[in-house]
N, C-alpha and C positions, 0 to 999 in steps of 0.2 A: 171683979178683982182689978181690972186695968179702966174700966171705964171707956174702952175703943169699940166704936161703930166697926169697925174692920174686924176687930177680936168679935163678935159677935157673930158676923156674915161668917166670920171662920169656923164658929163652934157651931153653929147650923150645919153649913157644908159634912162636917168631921161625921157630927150624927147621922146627918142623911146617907153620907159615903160608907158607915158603919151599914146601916141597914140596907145600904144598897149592895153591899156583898152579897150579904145573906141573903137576898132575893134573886142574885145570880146565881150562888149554890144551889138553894131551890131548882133553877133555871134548870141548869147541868145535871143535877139528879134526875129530878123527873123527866129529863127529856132521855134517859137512858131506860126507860124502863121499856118492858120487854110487849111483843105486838098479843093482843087482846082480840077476844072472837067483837067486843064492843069498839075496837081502835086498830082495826085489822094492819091499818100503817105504821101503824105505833105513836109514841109520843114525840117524837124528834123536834118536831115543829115547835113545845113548847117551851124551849129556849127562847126564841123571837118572842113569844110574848113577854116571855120576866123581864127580857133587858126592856121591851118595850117599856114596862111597867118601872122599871128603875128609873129613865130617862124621866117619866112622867115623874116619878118623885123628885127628882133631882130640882128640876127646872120649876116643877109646881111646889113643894113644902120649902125646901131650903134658898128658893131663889124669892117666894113670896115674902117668907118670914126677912130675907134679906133686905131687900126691897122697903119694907116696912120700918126695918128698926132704921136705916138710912135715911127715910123720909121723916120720922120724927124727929129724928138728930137735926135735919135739915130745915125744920117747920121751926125747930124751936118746942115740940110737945114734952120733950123728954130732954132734963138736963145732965151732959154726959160732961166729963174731965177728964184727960187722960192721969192715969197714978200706974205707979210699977211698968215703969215703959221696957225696964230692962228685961220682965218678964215675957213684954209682948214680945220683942226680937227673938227671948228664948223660945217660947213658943212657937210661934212660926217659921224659926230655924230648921226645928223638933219636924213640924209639917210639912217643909219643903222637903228635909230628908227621906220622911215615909212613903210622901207624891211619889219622891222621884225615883227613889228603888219600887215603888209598885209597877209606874211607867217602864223603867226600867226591862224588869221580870217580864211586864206585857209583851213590850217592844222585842224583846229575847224570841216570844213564842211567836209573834208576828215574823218576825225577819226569819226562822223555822221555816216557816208554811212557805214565802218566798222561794229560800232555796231549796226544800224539797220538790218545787218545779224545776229544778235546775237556772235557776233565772238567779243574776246577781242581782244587790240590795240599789236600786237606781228612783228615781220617786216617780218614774212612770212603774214600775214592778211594784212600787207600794200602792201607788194609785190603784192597779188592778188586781194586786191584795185586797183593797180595802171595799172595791166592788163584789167582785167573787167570793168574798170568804165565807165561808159556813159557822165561822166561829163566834158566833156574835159577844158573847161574853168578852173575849178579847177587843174585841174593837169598842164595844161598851165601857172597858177600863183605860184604853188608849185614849180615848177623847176625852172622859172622864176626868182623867189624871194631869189631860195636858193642861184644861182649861182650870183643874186645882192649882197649878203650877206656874198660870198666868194669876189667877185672884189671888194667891198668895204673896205674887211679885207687885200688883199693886194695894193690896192690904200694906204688905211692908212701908213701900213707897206714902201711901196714906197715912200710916200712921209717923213716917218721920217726918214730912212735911207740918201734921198737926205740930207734934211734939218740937220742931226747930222755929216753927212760926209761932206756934201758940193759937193759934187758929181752929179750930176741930173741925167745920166744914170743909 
């Protein structure tokens, strides 16, 4: 529709971070299920693996496919133009907005678990939030969202520099 190497890295990202919910949901459910004469500890522990497993999506499908459609663009294999520039800003307007109220909501439950130790919000207290916490889901959306929120800010920046230069690399 736009033609942008950037809008591309982006709608990978979208999918992957779609699926990558649902594979924390997974996470959070089954790791509440109840202790078994076969799992006498229970399930708790399998949160750590789904976020493990999200992280791997994340970095492995939408970072490769990234990666790739970049390098074509880059090589010259694939001829790109940008068209409807105005719908890229709308869009990635659209996706800073969702980043940043998900970060947000994150950041909410994080800075929680802080002050339920009685501890003010200081970035050594986040520091040792972000060591100690049992909540991995949360800290999987917080890193998650930030780094959506930086590739967003240079998507943007990329594609206005194409679109004012005329350049696409």
């Amino acid at each position: 529709m736009t033609g942008s190497t950037s809008m591309w890295a982006e709608t990978y990202h979208s999918f992957s971070d779609t699926f990558n919910q649902v594979l924390l949901l997974v996470g959070i459910r089954t790791s509440k299920r109840q202790v078994t004469e076969r799992h006498p500890l229970g399930y708790g522990k399998e949160q750590f693996f789904w976020s493990f497993i999200v992280a791997t999506l994340i970095f492995g499908i939408s970072g490769i496919l990234s990666l790739e459609q970049g390098f074509s663009s880059l090589l010259g294999t694939k001829s790109h133009h940008l068209e409807n520039v105005t719908i890229t800003y709308i869009i990635l307007a659209i996706s800073f907005v969702f980043e940043a109220n998900a970060l947000r909501i994150a950041f909410r439950i994080f800075k929680k678990g802080i002050e339920d130790r009685g501890e003010k919000l200081t970035f050594s207290s986040m520091r040792t939030e972000f060591k100690e916490s049992k909540d991995t889901s949360i800290l999987t959306v917080i890193v998650e969202d930030s780094a959506a929120l930086l590739g967003i800010a240079i998507a943007t920046t990329a594609v206005f520099l194409s679109d004012v230069t005329g350049n696409l690399i």
